[in-house]
C-alpha positions as CSV (number, residue, x, y, z in Angstrom):
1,X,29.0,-8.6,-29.1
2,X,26.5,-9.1,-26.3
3,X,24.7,-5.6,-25.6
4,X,25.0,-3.6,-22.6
5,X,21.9,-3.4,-19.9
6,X,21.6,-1.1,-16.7
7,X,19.0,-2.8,-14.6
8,X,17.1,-0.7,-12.5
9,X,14.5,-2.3,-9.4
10,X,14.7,-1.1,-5.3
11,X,14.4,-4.5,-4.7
12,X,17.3,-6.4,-4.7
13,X,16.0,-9.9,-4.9
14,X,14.0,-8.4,-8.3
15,X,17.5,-6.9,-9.5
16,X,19.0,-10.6,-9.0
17,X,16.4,-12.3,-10.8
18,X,16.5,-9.6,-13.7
19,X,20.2,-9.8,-13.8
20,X,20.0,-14.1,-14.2
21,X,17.3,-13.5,-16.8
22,X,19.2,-10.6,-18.7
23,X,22.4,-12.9,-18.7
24,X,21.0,-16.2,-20.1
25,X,20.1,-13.8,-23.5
26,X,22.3,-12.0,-25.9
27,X,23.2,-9.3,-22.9
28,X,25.2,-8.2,-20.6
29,X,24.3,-6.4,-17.3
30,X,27.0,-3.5,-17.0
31,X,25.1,-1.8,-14.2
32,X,22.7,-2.2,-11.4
33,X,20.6,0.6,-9.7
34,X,18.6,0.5,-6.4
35,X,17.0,3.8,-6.7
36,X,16.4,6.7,-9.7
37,X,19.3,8.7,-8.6
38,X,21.7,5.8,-8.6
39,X,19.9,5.4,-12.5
40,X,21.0,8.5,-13.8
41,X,24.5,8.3,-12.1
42,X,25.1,4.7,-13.8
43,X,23.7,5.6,-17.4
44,X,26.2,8.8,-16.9
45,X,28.9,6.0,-16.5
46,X,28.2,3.1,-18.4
47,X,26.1,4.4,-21.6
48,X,24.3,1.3,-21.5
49,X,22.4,-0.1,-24.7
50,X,19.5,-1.1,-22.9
51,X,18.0,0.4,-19.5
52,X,15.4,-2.0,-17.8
53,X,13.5,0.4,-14.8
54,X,11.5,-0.1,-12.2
55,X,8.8,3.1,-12.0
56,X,7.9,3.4,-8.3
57,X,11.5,4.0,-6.3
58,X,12.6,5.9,-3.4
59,X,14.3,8.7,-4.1
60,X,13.3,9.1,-7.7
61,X,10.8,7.7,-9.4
62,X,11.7,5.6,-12.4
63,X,9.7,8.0,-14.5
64,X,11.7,10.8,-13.3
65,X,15.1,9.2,-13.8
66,X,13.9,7.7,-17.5
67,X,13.0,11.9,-18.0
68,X,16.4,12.9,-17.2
69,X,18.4,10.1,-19.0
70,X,16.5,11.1,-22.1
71,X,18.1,14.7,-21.4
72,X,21.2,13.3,-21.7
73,X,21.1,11.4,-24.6
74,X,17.9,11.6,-26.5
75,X,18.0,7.9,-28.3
76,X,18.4,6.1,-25.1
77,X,16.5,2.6,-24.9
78,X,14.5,2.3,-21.4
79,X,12.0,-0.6,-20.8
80,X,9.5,0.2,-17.9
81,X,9.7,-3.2,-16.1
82,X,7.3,-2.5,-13.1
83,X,4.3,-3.8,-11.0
84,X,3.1,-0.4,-9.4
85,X,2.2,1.0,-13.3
86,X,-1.4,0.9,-11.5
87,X,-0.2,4.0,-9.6
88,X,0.3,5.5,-12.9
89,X,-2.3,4.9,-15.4
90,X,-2.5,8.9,-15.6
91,X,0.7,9.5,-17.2
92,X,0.8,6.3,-19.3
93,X,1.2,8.5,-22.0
94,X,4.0,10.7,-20.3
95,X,5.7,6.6,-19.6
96,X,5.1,5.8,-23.4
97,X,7.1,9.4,-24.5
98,X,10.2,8.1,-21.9
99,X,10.2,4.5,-22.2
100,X,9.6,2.3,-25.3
101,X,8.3,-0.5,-23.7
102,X,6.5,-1.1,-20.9
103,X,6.6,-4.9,-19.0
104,X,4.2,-5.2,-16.6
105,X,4.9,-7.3,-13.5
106,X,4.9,-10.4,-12.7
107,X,6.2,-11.3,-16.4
108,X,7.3,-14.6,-18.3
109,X,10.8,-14.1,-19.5
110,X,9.6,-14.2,-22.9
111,X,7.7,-11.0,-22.7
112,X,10.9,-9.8,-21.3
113,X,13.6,-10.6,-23.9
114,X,10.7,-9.6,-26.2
115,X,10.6,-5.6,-24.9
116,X,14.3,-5.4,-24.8
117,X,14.9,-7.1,-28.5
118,X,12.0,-4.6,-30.1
């Protein structure tokens, strides 16, 4: 049985891409998310196994979405797939206690399939 992913980017053409990459492995996207808010609402829905996330989005950050996803279910696996973790270097620590893996953009798909099989 393929597992579930929710893939989360405010770019759509980074969502396609993820979504062809995701698809080609062992998975199966269930979900997509332009935004943190949308996040939340499609974890709520679709209990994914796997959450990939963007961390700089309108609305609500990726950090902020990962936060309240973790509320509602506490084993929850989000991988921090983003290019702005620059922005962030503050709170990697406060990225490492909601995500449990962090793929820093661009990537090779390797690194990918990598972060979501660990």
């Amino acid at each position: 049985m393929k597992r579930r992913v929710l893939v989360v980017d405010d770019v759509a053409d980074i969502r396609l891409m993820l979504c062809y990459l995701i698809e080609k492995g062992e998975y199966r996207v269930v979900a997509e998310a332009a935004d943190g808010v949308e996040a939340v609402e499609m974890y709520r829905v679709h209990r994914p196994d796997i959450t990939i996330m963007d961390i700089d989005m309108p609305l609500k950050s990726g950090l902020d979405a990962a936060r309240e996803i973790r509320q509602l279910d506490s084993a929850a696996r989000i991988v921090f797939c983003s290019g702005g973790i620059g922005r962030y270097e503050q709170a990697m620590e406060e990225i490492s206690q909601y995500g449990d893996r962090v793929v820093r953009k661009p990537f090779l798909p390797a690194q990918l399939y990598q972060a979501m099989a660990s």
